[in-house]
N, C-alpha and C positions, 0 to 999 in steps of 0.2 A: 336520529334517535326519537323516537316516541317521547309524547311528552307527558310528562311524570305526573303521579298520584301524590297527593300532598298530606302529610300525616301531621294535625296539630299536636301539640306536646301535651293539654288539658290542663291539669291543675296538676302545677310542679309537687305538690304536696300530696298527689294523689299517689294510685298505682298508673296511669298514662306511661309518663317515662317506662318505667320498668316492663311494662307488657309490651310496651314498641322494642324495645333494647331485648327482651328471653324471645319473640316472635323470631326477630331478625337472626340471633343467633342459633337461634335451633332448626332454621332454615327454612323457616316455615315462607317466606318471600323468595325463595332461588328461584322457583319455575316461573315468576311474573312477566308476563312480556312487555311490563315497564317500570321504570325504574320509580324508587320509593325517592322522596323530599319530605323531611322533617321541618315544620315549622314550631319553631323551639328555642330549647337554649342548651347550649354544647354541656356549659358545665352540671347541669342538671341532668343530662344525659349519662355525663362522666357519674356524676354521684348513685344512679340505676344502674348502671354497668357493676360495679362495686358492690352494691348492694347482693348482686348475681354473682358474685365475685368472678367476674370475668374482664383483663386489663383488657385496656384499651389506649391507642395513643390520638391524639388530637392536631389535623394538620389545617393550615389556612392558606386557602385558596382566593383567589383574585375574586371568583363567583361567590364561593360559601366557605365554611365548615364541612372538613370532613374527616367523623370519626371512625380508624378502624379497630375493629376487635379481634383479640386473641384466637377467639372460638371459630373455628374457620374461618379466619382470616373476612370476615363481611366487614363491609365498608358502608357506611348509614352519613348521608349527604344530609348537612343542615343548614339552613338558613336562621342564621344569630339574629332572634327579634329581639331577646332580653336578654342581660347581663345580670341575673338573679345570683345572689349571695348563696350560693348550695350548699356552704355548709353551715350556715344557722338559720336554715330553712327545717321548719318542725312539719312533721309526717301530720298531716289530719288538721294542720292549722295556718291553712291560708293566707297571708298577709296583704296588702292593699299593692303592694307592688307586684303579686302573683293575680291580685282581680284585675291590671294593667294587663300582666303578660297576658294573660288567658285569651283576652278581647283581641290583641293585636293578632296573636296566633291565628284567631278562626278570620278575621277582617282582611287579613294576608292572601291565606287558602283562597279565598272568599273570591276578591281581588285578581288574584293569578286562576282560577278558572273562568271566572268571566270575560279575561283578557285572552283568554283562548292560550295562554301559557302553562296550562295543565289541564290534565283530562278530566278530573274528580277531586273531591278532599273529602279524607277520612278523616273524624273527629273523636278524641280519647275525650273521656268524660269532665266537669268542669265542674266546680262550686257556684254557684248562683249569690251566695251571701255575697262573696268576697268580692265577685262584680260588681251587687250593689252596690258595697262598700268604694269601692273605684270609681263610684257615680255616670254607672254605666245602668239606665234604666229598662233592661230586658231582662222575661221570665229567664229567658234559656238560650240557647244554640239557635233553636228555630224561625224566635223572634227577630231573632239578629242577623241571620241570614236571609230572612224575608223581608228585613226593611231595607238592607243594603240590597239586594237584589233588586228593588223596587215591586215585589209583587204581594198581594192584599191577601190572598188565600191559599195557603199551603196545606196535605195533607200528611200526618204520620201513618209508614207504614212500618209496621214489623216483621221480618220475615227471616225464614230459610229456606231448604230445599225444598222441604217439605208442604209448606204452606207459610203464604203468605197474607196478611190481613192486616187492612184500612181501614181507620178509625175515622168516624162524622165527627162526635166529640172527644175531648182525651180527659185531662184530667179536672172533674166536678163532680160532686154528689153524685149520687148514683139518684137519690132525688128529683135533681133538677131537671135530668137528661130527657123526660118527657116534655118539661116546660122550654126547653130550648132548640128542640131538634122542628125542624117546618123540613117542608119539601125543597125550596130552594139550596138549602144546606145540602141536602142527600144528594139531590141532582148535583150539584158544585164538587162534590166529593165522588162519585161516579166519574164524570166528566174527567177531574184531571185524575184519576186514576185510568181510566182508558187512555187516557193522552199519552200517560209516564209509561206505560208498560207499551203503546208501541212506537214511544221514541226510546228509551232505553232499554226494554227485553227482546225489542225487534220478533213482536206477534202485531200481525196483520189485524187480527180481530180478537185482542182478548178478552177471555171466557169469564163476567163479572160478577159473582153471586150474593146480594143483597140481603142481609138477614132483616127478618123478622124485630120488633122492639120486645112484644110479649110472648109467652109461653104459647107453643103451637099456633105461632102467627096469627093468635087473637082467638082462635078457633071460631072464626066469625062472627066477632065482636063480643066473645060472649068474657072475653080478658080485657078488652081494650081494641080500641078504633083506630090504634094508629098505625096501624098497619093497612086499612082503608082509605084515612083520612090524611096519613102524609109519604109512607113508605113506598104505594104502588104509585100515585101520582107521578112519582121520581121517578120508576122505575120505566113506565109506560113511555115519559119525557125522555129516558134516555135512550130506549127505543127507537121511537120515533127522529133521533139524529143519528141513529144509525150505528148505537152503541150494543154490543150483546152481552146485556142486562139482565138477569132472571132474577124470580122471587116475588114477593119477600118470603125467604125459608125461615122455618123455625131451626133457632140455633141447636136444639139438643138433636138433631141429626145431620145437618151439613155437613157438617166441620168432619163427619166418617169420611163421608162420599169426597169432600174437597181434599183431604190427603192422599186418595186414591185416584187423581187427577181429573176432576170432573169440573172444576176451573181455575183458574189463573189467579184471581184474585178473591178475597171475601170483604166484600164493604161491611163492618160492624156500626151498630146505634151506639155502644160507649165503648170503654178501654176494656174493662174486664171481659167483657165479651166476646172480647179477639185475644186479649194477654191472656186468659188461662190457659187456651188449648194452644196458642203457638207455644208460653214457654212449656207447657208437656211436654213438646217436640223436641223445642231448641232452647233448651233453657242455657247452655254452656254457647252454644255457635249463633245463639240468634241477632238480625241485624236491624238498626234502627236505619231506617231513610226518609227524606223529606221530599216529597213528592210534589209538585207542582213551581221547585225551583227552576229556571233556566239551565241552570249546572248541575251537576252530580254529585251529592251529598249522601255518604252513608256515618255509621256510626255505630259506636260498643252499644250491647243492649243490657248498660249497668253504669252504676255511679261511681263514684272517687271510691269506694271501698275502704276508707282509712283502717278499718280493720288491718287487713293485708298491706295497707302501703308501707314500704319498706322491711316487708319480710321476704320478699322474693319469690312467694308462694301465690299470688294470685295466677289468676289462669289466662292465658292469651289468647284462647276459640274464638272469640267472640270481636275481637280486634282482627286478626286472621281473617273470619268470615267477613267484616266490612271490607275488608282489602279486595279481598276476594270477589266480594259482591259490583262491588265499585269499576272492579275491573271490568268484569263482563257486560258493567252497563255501559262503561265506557268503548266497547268494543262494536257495541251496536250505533254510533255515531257515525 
């Protein structure tokens, strides 16, 4: 048997649960050529099941949890990291034993792909408070997975079919992002995005196209120098290792040309400058990835939504699509 993609459960109090539990049942996982692992908590699963009102019975296995549901009959393999109280567990309010679960869920995943016992882990969304609150000192997912992995520089990517784009910085001022960005950054961010795309999209030479910081890439200097003075530096360095690099373009035309496949990738100077036009695209299906891990790491491209949690109503595209995503990159290994 192929070895399984790892789905963390997020924040019990999120929609997580319930978008893994409406995905699986409306079959959006049948054609996988490998099989899904919930790292989770059964009865928290049981309480999303419900929520959809769809039964389910709960059997225990020598290995795991395994729960099946009514709804054609699908069978959702769990690994019991927490024994969460699910039913005085409040929709939107986190508690210090859900900042517990959260950490152990992704530290698990984490864990079983670097031991070569799964191929990828997909991650549902998480509360950040409640982890601090567990005295758990990481911003996010990324952190966390980058210091257990032991590596110093990762990049986020966002993507779908359509287009995909790598951020140098993510989230600061839109201020700052002059004062912070040097060439060594850009080159660092080029680099392991050459690297990710052809260890896991399996492209021999992908096609990398570097934007521009100012409007019409400075119009030679007459916006701003940073596109002479730290963007083409990078760009030429990554050349010269034999990366295909172009640019710096000015963003208010690429982004046509790069959906109509004229490259692979788009390295961005900040967040907004890749997040407007991808969610255009992909605002329901888009996926989050961290690119410069050892292992295979995708993710929803959205938060706990308490709005939605526990109506049943949130939407699953975008959980589906990491799956999705995860797979193929793991198919290229």
């Amino acid at each position: 048997m192929k070895r399984p993609i790892v789905l963390t459960l997020g924040d019990p109090t999120g929609v997580g649960p319930e978008i893994i539990v409406k995905a699986l049942c409306e079959g959006a996982f049948d054609t996988l050529s490998r099989p899904l692992l919930v790292a989770g908590d059964p009865a928290v699963l049981q309480r999303a099941a419900a929520v959809l009102g769809v039964s389910c019975t709960l059997t225990v296995t020598p290995e795991r949890v395994q729960l099946r549901f009514a709804t054609g009959g699908h069978l959702l393999e769990v690994e019991p990291l927490s024994v969460l109280n699910a039913d005085r567990l409040v929709y939107g309010h986190p508690d210090v034993d859900c900042g517990h679960a959260m950490v152990r869920y992704i530290e698990w995943a984490c864990d079983q792909c670097r031991a070569g016992r799964a191929a990828a882990m997909v991650t549902a969304p998480i509360n950040k408070a409640a982890i601090h609150a567990a005295g758990y000192d990481f911003p996010g997912h990324t952190e966390l997975l980058a210091e257990r992995c032991g590596v110093d520089k990762v990049v986020m990517m966002l993507g779908g079919e359509r287009l995909k784009v790598c951020l140098v910085t993510t989230h600061m001022a839109l201020a700052e992002v002059p004062r912070v960005l040097t060439s060594a950054e850009i080159l660092e961010t080029i680099c392991i995005t050459d690297a990710a795309f052809r260890r896991f999209f399996g492209l021999a030479r992908p096609r990398i196209a570097v934007l521009a910081l100012n409007p019409h890439a400075g119009e030679q200097g007459l916006f701003g120098d940073e596109e002479t003075r730290l963007i083409l530096p990078a760009i030429v360095a990554a050349q010269q290792a034999g990366i295909t690099a172009s640019g710096p373009h000015s963003a208010d035309t690429l982004f046509h040309f790069a959906v109509r496949g004229s490259c692979d990738a788009v390295v961005c100077m900040y967040h907004d400058q890749g997040l407007i036009p991808l969610k255009l695209l992909h605002f329901d299906d888009g996926v989050n990835v961290t690119l410069g891990l050892p292992i295979i790491r995708t993710s929803v491209d959205h938060g706990t939504a308490y709005d939605l949690a526990g109506t049943g109503q949130a939407s699953c595209e975008s959980l589906v699509a990491a799956v999705r995503m995860a797979e193929q990159m793991a198919q290229n290994l």
